[in-house]
C-alpha positions as CSV (number, residue, x, y, z in Angstrom):
1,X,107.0,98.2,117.2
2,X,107.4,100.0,113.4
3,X,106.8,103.0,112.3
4,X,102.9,103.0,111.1
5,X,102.4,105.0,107.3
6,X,98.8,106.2,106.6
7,X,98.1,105.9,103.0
8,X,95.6,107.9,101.4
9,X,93.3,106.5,98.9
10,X,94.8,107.9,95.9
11,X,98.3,105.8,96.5
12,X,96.7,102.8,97.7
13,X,96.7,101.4,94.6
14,X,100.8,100.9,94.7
15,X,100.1,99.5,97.9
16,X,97.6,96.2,97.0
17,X,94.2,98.5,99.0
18,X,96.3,98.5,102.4
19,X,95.3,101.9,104.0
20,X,98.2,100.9,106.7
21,X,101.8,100.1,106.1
22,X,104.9,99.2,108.3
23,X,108.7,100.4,108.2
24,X,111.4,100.6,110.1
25,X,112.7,103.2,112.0
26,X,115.4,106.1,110.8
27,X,114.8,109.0,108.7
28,X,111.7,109.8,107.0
29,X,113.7,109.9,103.6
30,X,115.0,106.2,104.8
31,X,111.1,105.6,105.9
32,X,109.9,106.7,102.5
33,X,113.0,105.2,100.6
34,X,111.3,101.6,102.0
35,X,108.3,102.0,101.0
36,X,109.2,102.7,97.4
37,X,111.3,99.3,97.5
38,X,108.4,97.3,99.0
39,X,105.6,99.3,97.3
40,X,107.3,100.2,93.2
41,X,105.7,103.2,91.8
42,X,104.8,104.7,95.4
43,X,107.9,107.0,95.8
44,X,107.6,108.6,92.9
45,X,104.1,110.1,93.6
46,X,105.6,111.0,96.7
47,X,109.4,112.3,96.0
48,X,110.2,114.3,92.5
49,X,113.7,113.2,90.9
50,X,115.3,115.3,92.6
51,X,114.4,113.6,95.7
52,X,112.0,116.4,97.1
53,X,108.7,115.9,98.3
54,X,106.1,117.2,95.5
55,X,104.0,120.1,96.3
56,X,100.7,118.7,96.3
57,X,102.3,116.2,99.2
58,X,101.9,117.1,103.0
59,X,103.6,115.0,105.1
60,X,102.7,114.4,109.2
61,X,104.8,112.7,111.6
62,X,102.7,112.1,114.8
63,X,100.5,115.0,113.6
64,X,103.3,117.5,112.9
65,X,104.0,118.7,109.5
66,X,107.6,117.9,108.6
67,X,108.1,121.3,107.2
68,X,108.6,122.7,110.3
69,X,110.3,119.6,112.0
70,X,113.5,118.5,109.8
71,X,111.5,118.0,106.8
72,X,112.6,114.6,104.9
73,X,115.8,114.5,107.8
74,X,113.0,114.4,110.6
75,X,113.6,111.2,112.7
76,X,110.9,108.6,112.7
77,X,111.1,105.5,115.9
78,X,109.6,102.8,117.1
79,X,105.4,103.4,117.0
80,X,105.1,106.9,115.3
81,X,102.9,107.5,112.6
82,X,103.5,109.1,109.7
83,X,100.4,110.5,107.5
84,X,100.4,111.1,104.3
85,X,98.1,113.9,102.5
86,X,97.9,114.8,99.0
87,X,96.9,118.5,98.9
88,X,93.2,118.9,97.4
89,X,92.5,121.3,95.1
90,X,90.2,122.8,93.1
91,X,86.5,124.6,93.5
92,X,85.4,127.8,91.8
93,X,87.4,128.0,88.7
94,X,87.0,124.0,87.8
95,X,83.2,124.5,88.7
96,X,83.6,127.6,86.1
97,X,84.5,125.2,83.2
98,X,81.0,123.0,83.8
99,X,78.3,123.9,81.0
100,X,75.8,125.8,82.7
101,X,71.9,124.2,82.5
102,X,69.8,125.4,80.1
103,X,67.3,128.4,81.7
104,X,63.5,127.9,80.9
């Protein structure tokens, strides 16, 4: 059985819609370094060029954030999932920029 990847909606267009992807086992950089060979243009939201993950990306293996397993080293087998989340932001100050209605 492979290792399962959620994909969020905002990378689902590297991968053809598929909210669900496969890999093989091994490291979560080795995990992530397939799906940028079988998905082009998905590693690079994920990993800067310096082969971190980006800030805005939070990473889950079987519901625990990598940042306090091994980070990218963390070991992935047979039938764990990995999640992917993009960090949301935003709220007060972008609502700040809006053009306030007119007062009658």
């Amino acid at each position: 059985m492979p290792v399962e990847v959620q994909i969020p909606q905002v990378f689902r267009r590297h991968t053809n819609g598929a909210t669900m992807v496969q890999a093989a086992p091994g490291t979560l950089r080795q995990v992530l370094g397939a799906l940028d060979a079988g998905y082009p243009g998905l590693g690079a939201q994920l990993l800067t060029p310096q082969g971190t993950l980006h800030r805005f990306v939070n990473v889950y293996v079987n519901q625990e954030d990598i940042r306090f397993l091994h980070d990218l080293e963390t070991r992935v087998a047979d039938g764990d999932l990995v999640t992917i989340l993009p960090a949301v932001a935003g709220g007060r100050a972008a609502a700040a920029r809006l053009p306030r209605p007119a007062r009658r």
